[in-house]
C-alpha positions as CSV (number, residue, x, y, z in Angstrom):
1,X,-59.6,104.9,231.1
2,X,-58.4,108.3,230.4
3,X,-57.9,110.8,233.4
4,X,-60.3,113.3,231.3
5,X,-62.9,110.3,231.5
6,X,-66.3,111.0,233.6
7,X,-67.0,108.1,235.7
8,X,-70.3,106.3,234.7
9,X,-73.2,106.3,237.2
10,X,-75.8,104.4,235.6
11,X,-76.4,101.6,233.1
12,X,-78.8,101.5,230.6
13,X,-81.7,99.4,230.6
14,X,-81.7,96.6,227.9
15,X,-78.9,96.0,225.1
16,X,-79.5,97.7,222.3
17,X,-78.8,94.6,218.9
18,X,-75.1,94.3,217.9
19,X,-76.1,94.9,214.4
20,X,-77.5,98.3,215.2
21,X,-75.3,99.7,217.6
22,X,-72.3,101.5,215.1
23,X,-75.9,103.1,213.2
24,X,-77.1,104.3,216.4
25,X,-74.0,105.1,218.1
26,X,-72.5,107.5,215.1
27,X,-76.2,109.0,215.0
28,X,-75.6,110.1,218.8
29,X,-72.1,111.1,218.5
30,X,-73.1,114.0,215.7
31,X,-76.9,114.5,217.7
32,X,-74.8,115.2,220.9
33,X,-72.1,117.6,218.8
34,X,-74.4,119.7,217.0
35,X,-76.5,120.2,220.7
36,X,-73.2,121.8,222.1
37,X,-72.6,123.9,218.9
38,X,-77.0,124.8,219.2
39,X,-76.2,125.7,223.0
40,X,-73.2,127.4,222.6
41,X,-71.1,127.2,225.8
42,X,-70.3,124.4,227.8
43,X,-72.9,121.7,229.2
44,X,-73.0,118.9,232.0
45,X,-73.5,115.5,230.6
46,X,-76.5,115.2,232.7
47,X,-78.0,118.2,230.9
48,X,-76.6,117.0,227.5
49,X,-78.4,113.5,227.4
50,X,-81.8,115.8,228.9
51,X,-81.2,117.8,225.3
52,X,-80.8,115.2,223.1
53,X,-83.3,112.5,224.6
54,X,-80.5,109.9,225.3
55,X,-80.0,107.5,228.0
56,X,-77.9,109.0,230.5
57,X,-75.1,106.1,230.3
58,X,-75.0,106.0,226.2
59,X,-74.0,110.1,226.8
60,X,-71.6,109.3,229.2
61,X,-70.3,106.9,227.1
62,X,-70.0,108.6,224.2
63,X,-68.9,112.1,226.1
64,X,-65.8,109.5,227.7
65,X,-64.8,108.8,223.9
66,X,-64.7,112.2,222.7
67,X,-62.6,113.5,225.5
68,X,-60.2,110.9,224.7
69,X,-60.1,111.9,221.5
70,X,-59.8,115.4,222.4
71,X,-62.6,116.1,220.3
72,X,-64.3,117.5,223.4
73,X,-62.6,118.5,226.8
74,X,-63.6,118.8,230.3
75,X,-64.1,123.0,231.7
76,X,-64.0,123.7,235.0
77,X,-64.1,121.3,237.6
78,X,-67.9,120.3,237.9
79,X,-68.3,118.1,234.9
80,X,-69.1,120.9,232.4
81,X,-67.5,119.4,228.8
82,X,-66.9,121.4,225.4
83,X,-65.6,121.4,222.3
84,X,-62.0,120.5,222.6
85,X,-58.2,121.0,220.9
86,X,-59.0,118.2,218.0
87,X,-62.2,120.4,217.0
88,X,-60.1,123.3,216.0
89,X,-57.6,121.3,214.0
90,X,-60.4,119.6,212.2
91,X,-61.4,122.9,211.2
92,X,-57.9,124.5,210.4
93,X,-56.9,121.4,208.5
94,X,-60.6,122.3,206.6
95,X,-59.5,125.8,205.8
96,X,-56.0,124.8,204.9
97,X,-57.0,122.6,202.6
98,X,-59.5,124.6,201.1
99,X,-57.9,126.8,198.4
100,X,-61.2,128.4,198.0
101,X,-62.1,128.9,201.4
102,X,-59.1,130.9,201.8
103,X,-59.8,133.0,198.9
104,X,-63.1,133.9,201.0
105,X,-61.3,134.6,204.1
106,X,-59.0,136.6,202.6
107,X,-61.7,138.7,201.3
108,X,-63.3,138.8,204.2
109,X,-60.5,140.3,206.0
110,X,-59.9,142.7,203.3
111,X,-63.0,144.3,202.5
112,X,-63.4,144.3,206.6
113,X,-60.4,146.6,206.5
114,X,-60.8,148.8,203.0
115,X,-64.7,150.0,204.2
116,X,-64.9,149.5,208.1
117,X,-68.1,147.9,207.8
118,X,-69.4,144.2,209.3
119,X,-68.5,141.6,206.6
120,X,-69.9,138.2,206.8
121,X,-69.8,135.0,204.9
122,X,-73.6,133.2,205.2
123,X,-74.9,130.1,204.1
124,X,-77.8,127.4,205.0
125,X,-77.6,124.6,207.2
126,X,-80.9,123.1,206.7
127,X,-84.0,125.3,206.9
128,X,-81.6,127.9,208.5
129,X,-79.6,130.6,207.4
130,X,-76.0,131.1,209.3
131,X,-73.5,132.9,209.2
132,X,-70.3,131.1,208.4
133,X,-67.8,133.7,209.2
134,X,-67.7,137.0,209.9
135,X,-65.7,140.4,210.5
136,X,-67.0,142.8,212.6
137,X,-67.1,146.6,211.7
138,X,-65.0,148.4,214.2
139,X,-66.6,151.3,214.3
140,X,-68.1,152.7,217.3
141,X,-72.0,151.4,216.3
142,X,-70.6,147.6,216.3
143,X,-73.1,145.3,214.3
144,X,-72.2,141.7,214.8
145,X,-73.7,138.3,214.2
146,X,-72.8,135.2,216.1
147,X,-70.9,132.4,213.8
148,X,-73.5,129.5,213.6
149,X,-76.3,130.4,215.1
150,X,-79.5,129.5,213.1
151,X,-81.7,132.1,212.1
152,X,-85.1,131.8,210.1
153,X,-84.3,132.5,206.5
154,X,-86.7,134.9,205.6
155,X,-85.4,137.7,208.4
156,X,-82.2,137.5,205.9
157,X,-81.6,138.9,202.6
158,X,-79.1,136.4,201.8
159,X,-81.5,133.9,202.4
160,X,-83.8,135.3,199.6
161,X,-80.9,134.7,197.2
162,X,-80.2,131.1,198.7
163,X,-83.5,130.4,197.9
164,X,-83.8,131.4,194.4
165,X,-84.0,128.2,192.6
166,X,-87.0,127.4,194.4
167,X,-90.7,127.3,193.3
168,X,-93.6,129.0,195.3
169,X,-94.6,125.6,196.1
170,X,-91.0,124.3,197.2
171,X,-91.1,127.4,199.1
172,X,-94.3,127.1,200.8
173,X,-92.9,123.3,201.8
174,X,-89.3,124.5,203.3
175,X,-89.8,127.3,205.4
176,X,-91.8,126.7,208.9
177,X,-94.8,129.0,208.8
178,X,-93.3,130.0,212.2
179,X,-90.2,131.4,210.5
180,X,-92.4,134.3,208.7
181,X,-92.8,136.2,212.5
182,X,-89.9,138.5,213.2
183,X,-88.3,139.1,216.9
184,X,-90.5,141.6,217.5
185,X,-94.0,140.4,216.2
186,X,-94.5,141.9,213.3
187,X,-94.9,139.1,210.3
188,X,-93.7,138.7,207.1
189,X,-96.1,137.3,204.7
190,X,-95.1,134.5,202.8
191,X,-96.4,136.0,199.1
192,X,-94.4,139.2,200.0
193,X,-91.1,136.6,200.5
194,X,-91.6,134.5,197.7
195,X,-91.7,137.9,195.4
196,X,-88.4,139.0,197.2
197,X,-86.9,135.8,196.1
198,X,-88.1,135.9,192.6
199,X,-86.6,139.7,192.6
200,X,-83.4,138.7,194.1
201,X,-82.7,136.1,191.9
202,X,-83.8,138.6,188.9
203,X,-81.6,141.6,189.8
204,X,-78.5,139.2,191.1
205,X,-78.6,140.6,195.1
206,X,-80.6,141.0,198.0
207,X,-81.3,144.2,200.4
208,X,-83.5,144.2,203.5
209,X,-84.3,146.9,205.8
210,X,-84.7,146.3,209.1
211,X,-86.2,142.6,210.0
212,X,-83.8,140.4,212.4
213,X,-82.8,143.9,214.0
214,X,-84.7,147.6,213.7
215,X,-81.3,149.2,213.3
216,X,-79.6,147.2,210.5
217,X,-79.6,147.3,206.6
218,X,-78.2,144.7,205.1
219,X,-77.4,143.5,201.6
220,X,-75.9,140.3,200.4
221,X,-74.3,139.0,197.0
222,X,-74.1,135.2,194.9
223,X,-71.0,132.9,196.0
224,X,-71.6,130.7,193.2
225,X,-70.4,127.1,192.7
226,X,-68.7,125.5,189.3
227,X,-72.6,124.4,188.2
228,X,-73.9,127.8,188.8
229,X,-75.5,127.1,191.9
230,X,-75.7,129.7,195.1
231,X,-74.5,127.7,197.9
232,X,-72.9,131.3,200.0
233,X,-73.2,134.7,200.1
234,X,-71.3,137.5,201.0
235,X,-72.8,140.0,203.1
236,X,-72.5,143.5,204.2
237,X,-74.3,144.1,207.7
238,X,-74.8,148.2,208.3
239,X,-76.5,150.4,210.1
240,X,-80.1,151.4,209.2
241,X,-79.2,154.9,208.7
242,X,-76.4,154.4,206.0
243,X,-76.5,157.3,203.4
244,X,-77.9,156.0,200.4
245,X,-74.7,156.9,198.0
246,X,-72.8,154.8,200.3
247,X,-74.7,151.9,200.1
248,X,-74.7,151.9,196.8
249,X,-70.7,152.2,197.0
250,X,-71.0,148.8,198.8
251,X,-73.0,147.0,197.0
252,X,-71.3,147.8,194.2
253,X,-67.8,146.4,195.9
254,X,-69.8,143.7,197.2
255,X,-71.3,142.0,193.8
256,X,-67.6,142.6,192.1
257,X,-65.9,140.6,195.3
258,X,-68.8,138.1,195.5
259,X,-68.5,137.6,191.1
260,X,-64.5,137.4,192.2
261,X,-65.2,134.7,194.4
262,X,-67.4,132.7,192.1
263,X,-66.7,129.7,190.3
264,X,-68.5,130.3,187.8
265,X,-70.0,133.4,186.2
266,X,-73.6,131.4,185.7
């Protein structure tokens, strides 16, 4: 055993069938990976299999293997575990081989620089808008967004051009009625969304005022794919009182970058 590895202190009850156990095992392995990257700093083991609803011994198990692997590493010295060196070339090997994903990065840093404003690159991952990258203004009012987290998509202007090639109906079935209340109470209703989304996808970009945070206006342009299809958006995050010439400025830079950045001009 590895001198990373966490010495087991329990065995699970029952044998789980031979047949089943690569299924189940993979299932846990990306279950536990995506509770660290939900949580967002390092965990005990203990509190991992709590979070996931795993035996105790199948996390220790699997936590054992992936610090082997370096794909997660021990911090500190009582049995806290994170996201370790293997991660990070995982994702660097990603970007490198991404010709595309560079182009974006390279944007990112560029546009970052020419208007001193909070840049972002923002997707879906699931029901959820995130933000996929992101360069913060650095200006002395710093607006930032943390890489990852999941947000409710309807607090988002990006997330009402993500959703374009939805019907009311597909709509009404995606979004957790849940999602339509904003941090501080007030509630978005859903007919008001689904004509943002129509209007987004007519005018080709999204604006909101603000929703996720009282003191940001933020705007967000197509990243489409070779079919046509919106799968990013690039976003400019600013502060509510922007002039309105200026934002108009950026939104102008930011639809040219964003068509720049599309593979297709669908």
């Amino acid at each position: 055993m590895s001198d990373n590895a966490i010495e087991l202190v329990e065995t699970d009850a029952g044998k789980e069938p031979r047949n089943g156990e690569r299924r189940r095992g993979i299932d846990r392995v990306i279950i536990l990976l995506e509770a660290l990257l939900k949580h967002r700093a390092p965990m005990r083991v203990g509190d991992i299999a709590k979070m996931i609803g795993a035996p105790r011994s199948t996390t220790y198990e699997i936590v054992n293997s992936l610090l082997e692997a370096e794909m997660l590493e021990n911090v500190g010295t009582e049995g806290y575990v994170y996201f370790g060196r293997a991660m990070h070339l995982f994702g660097w090997a990603y970007s490198h081989h991404n010709a595309h994903y560079r182009r974006i990065i390279e944007t990112l840093d560029k546009m970052a620089v020419e208007t001193g404003e909070t840049v972002q690159l923002c997707g879906l991952r699931g029901n959820k808008y995130v933000v996929l990258d992101c360069r913060d203004s650095p200006g002395p009012f710093r607006i930032s967004s943390d890489v990852g987290v999941e947000v409710p998509i309807p607090w988002t202007a990006s997330g009402r051009l993500l959703l374009g090639h939805m019907s009311e109906q597909e709509l009404r079935d995606f979004i957790p009625p849940i999602d339509y209340t904003l941090p501080d109470g007030r509630v978005i209703a859903p007919a008001e969304f689904f004509a943002d989304v129509a209007t987004a996808h007519r005018q080709g970009y999204s604006e909101t005022a603000a929703l996720a945070d009282r003191f940001t206006w933020c705007m967000a342009a197509p990243i489409r794919d070779g079919h046509g299809a919106i799968g990013k958006t690039l976003c400019f995050v600013l502060p509510i009182d922007t002039p309105e010439p200026r934002r108009n400025q950026l939104l102008d830079l930011l639809r040219e970058r964003a068509r720049g950045l599309s593979l297709t001009d669908g």
